[in-house]
C-alpha positions in Angstrom: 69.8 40.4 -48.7 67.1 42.2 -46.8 65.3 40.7 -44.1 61.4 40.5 -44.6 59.9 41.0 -41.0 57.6 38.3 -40.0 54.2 38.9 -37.9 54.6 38.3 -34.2 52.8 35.3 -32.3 53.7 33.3 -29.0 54.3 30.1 -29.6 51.1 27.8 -29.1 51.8 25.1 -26.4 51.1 21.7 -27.6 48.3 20.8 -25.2 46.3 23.7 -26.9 46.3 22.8 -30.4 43.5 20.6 -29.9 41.0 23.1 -27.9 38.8 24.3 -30.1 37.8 20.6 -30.9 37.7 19.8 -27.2 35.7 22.6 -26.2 32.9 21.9 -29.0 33.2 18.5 -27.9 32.2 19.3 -24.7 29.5 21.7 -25.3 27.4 18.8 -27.6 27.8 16.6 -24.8 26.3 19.1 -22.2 23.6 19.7 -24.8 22.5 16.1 -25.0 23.0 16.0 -21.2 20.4 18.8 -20.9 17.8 17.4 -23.4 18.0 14.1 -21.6 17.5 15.3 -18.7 14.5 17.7 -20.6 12.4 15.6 -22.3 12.8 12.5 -19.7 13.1 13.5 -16.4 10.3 12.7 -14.6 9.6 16.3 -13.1 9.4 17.1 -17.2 7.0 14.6 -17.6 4.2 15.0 -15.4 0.5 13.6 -15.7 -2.4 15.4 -15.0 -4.4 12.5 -13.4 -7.6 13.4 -11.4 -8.3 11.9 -7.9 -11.7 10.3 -7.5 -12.8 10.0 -3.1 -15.5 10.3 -1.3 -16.7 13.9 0.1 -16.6 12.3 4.1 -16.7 14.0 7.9 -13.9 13.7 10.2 -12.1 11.8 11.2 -12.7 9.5 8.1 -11.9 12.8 5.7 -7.8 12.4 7.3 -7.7 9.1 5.7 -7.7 10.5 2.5 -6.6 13.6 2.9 -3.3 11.7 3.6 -3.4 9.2 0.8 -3.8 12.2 -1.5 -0.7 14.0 -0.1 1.3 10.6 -0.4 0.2 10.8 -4.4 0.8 14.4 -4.1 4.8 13.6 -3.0 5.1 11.8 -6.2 6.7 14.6 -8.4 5.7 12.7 -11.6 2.1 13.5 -11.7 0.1 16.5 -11.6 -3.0 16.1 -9.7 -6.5 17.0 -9.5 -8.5 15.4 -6.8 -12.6 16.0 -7.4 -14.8 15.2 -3.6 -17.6 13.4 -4.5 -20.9 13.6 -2.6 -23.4 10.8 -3.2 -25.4 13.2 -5.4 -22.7 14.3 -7.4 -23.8 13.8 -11.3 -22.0 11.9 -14.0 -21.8 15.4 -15.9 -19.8 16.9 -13.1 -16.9 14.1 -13.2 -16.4 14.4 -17.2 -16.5 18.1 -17.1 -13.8 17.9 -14.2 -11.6 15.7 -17.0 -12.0 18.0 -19.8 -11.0 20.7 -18.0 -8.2 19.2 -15.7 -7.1 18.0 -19.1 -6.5 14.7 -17.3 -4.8 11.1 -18.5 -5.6 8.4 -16.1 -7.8 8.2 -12.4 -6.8 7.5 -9.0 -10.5 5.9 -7.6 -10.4 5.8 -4.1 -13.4 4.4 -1.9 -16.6 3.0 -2.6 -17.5 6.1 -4.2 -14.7 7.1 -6.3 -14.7 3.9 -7.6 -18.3 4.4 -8.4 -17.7 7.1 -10.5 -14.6 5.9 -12.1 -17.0 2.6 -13.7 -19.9 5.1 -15.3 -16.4 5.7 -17.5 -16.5 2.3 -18.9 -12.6 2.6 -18.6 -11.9 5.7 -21.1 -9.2 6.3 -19.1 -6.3 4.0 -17.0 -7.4 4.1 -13.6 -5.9 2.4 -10.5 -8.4 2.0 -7.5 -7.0 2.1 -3.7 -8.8 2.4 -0.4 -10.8 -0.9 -0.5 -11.1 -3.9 1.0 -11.0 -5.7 -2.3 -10.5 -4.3 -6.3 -13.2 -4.6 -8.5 -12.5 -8.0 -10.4 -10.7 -6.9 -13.6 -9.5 -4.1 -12.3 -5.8 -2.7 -11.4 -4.8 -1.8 -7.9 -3.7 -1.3 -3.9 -6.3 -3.5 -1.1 -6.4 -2.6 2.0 -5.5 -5.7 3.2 -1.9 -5.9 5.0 0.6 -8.0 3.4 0.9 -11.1 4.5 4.6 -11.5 4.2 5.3 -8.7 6.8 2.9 -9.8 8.9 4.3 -13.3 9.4 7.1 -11.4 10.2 5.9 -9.1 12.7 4.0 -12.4 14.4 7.6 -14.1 14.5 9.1 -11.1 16.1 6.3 -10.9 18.8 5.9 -14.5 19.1 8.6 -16.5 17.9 7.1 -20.0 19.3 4.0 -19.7 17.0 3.9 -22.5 14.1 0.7 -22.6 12.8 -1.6 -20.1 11.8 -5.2 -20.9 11.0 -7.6 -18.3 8.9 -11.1 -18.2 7.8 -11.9 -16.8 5.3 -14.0 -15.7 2.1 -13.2 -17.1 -1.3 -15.1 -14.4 -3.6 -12.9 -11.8 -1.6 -9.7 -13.2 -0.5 -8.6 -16.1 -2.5 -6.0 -13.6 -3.7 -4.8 -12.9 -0.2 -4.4 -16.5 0.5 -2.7 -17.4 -2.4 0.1 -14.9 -1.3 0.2 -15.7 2.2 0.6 -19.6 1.3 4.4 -18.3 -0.3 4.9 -16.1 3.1 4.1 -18.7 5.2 6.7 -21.3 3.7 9.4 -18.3 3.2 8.7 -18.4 7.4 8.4 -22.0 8.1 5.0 -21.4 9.0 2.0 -24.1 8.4 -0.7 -21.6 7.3 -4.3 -23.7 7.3 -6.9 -21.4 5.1 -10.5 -22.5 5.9 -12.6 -21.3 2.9 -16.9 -20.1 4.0 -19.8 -19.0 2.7 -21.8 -17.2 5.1 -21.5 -16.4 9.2 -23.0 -19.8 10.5 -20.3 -21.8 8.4 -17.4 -19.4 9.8 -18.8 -19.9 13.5 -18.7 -23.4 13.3 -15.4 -23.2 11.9 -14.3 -21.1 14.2 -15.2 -23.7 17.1 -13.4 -26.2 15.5 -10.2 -24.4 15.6 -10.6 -23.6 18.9 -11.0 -26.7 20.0 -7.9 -28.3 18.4 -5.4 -25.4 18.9 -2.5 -25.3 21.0 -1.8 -22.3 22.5 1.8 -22.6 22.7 2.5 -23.1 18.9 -1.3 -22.4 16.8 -2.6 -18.6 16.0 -5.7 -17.3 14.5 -5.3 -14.7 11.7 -7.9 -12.1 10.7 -7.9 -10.1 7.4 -10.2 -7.8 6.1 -13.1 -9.9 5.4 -16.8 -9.3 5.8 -17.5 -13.1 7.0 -14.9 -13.9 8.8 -13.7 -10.9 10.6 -17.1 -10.1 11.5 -17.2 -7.6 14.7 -20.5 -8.3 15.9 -20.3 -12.2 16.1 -17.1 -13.4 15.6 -15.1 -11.2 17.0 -16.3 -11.2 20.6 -16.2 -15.0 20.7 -12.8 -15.3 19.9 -11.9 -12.6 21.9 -13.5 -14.4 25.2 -12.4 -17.9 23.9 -8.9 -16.9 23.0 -8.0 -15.2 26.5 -9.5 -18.0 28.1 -7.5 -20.4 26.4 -4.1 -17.6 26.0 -4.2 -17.8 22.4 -2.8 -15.5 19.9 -5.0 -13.6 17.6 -3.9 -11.1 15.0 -5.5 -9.0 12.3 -5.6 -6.3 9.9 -7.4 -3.4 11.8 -6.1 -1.5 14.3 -9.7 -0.9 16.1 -9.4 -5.2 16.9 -6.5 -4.3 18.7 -8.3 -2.1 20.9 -10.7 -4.3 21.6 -8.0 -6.8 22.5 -6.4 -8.6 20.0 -2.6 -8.9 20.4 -1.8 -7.1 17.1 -2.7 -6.0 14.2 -0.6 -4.5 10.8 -2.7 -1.9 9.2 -1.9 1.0 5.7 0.5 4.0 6.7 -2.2 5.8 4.6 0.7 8.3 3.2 3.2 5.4 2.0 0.0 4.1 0.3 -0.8 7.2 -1.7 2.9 6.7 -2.6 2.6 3.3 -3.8 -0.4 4.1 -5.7 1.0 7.2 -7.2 4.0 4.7 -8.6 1.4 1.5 -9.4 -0.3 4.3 -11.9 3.3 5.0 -13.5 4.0 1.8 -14.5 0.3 1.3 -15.7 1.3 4.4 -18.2 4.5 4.0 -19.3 3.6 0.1 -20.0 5.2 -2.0 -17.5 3.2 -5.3 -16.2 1.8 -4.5 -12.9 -0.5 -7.3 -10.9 -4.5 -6.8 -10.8 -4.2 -6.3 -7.4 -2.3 -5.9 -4.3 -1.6 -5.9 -0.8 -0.6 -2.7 1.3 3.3 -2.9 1.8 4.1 0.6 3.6 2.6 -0.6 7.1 2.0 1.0 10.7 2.0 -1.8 14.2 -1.1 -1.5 16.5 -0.1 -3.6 19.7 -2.3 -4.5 23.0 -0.4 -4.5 25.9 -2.7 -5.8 28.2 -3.3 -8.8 26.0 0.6 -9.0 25.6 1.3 -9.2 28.9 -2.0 -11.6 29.5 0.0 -13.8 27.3 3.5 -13.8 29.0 4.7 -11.1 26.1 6.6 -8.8 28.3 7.9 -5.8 25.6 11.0 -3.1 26.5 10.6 0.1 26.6 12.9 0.4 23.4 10.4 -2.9 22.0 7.1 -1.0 22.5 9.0 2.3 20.8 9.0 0.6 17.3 5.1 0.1 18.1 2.9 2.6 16.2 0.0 2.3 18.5 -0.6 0.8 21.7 -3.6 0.2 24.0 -4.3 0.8 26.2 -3.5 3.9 25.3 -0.5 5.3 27.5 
C-alpha cells in the first residue's frame, strides 16, 4: 500500500498549548491596568481651582508666595492664583473664573476671603491664612495645634502641670475645645478663662499671676485679638512672668523675640499642602471639619529666657529649634 506523506510540524510542547489564551489574558489585564491608572490617577484628574491672596510688599508677599507653592506641590490640582489689590473689582475675579475654567477657590487672607463671599459660595472654597474662618465656612486657622504644642511644652519643660489661657469665645471656643482633649491625652490641667474685652483679660491676667506656681503653672497664648494683645498684655506678662520665672508660650514667633520662652507657629509650605488636600476631600465628598488648626509646624525658642529659667539646651537640642533669639 502506498504511503501518503503527511505535512511536517515539531511537536508542540505541552506548556504551550495554552499561550494564546494566556497571552490575551494578559494583555486585558494590562489594559484595565492602564485605564485605571487613566481615568483615576490623580495626576489624570486635576482641578483647575483659582487662588484668591492679597497683592502685599515684602516680606509679608513670602508668606504666600510659599503657601501657594505648597498648593502648587499637590499634583492633583491645577492652579490659578489671581493678586488682589484692595481696588480690584468684582468683574475682574469672575472673569479670572471663566477663563481659568476653574472648580473650587483657595481664599487666602482677609482679602481673598473678601472676594471669595461677593460669590455667595458658587463655588467650594476652602479659606487659609487667618486667624479664624468665617463661621460656616470650611478651612485651615492659623492657630497652632494645640496637641503639638503640649507636646513641645513637655519636651522643654517637663515639670509644667497646669496651663492657664485667656481667651476670646467668639474666636476661639473652637481652639479650646480641642486643646481640652490635648491636654488630658498629656496629663495636663488646662484652665480656659473665657473675656470680653481688654479690661476683663487684664484683670484676669492678674489673677493668674498671683496664684501661679512657677515650678508646675504656664500661661498659654494663641492667636487672639484680646488676649494676646501686644500693646497691653503682652509687656505685662513679659515683666511679671521673668520676675516671677514663669513660663509663657504662644503662637507667634515675633513673642518669642520679645521674650517668651516659645512659640509653635505655620511652616507656611506644609500649610499650602494641607490646604491643597482639605480642598480634595471637600470635592471628591469626604466629611472634612469647618475648621482647623495648623498641623505642619516650625519651633521659635528664646534662649535668653530659657536659660533665665534654668532651661539649659544642647547643642544637638537647640538644632531641632527652627528659630532662636537671640539670633546667633
Amino acid at each position: 500500500m502506498p504511503i501518503t506523506p503527511q505535512p511536517f510540524s515539531l511537536p508542540m510542547h505541552p506548556s504551550n498549548r495554552q499561550l494564546p489564551r494566556r497571552s490575551f489574558a494578559y494583555l486585558l489585564q494590562f489594559l484595565i491596568c492602564f485605564m485605571l491608572i487613566f481615568f483615576i490617577s490623580p495626576a489624570w484628574a486635576e482641578e483647575n481651582v483659582t487662588i484668591l491672596y492679597p497683592d502685599v510688599s515684602a516680606p509679608y508677599d513670602a508668606i504666600f508666595d510659599k503657601i501657594i507653592a505648597g498648593i502648587d506641590s499637590q499634583q492633583t490640582l491645577q492652579i490659578h492664583p489671581l493678586s488682589l489689590k484692595k481696588e480690584d473689582s468684582e468683574s475682574r475675579l469672575k472673569d479670572h473664573l471663566i477663563k481659568t475654567n476653574s472648580k473650587a477657590i483657595i481664599a487666602l487672607g482677609k482679602r481673598g476671603t473678601i472676594a471669595a463671599e461677593t460669590l455667595q459660595n458658587q463655588l467650594p472654597t476652602i479659606y487659609g491664612a487667618l486667624l479664624y474662618i468665617p463661621e460656616g465656612k470650611t478651612g485651615i486657622s492659623l492657630s497652632a495645634d494645640p496637641q503639638q504644642q503640649f507636646d513641645k511644652l513637655k519636651a522643654i519643660a517637663p515639670k509644667i502641670t497646669t496651663i492657664s489661657v485667656v481667651f476670646s469665645p467668639s474666636v476661639n471656643t473652637w481652639l479650646i475645645s480641642l486643646a481640652e482633649l490635648a491636654a488630658e491625652q498629656y496629663g495636663l490641667t488646662l484652665k480656659p478663662y473665657p473675656v470680653e474685652n481688654l479690661r476683663e483679660a487684664v484683670i484676669q491676667y492678674r489673677d493668674i499671676l498671683q496664684t501661679s506656681n512657677n515650678q508646675t503653672d504656664a500661661i498659654w497664648l494663641p492667636l487672639d485679638p484680646i488676649s494676646a494683645n501686644e500693646k497691653v498684655v503682652l509687656p505685662m506678662l513679659l515683666q511679671e512672668s521673668w520676675n516671677r520665672d514663669l513660663v509663657i508660650f504662644s503662637s507667634k514667633p515675633t513673642d518669642v523675640q520679645r521674650g517668651v520662652l516659645f512659640s509653635m507657629y505655620a511652616d507656611n509650605f506644609g500649610m499650602g499642602q494641607d490646604l491643597a488636600h482639605l480642598l480634595v476631600k471637600q470635592l471628591t465628598g469626604e466629611m472634612v471639619p469647618p475648621v482647623s488648626p495648623v498641623t505642619t509646624l516650625l519651633t521659635a525658642v528664646n534662649l535668653r529666657t530659657a536659660a533665665h529659667l534654668g532651661f539649659n539646651f544642647t547643642s544637638q537640642q537647640q538644632r531641632r529649634f527652627d528659630l532662636t533669639f537671640p539670633s546667633r
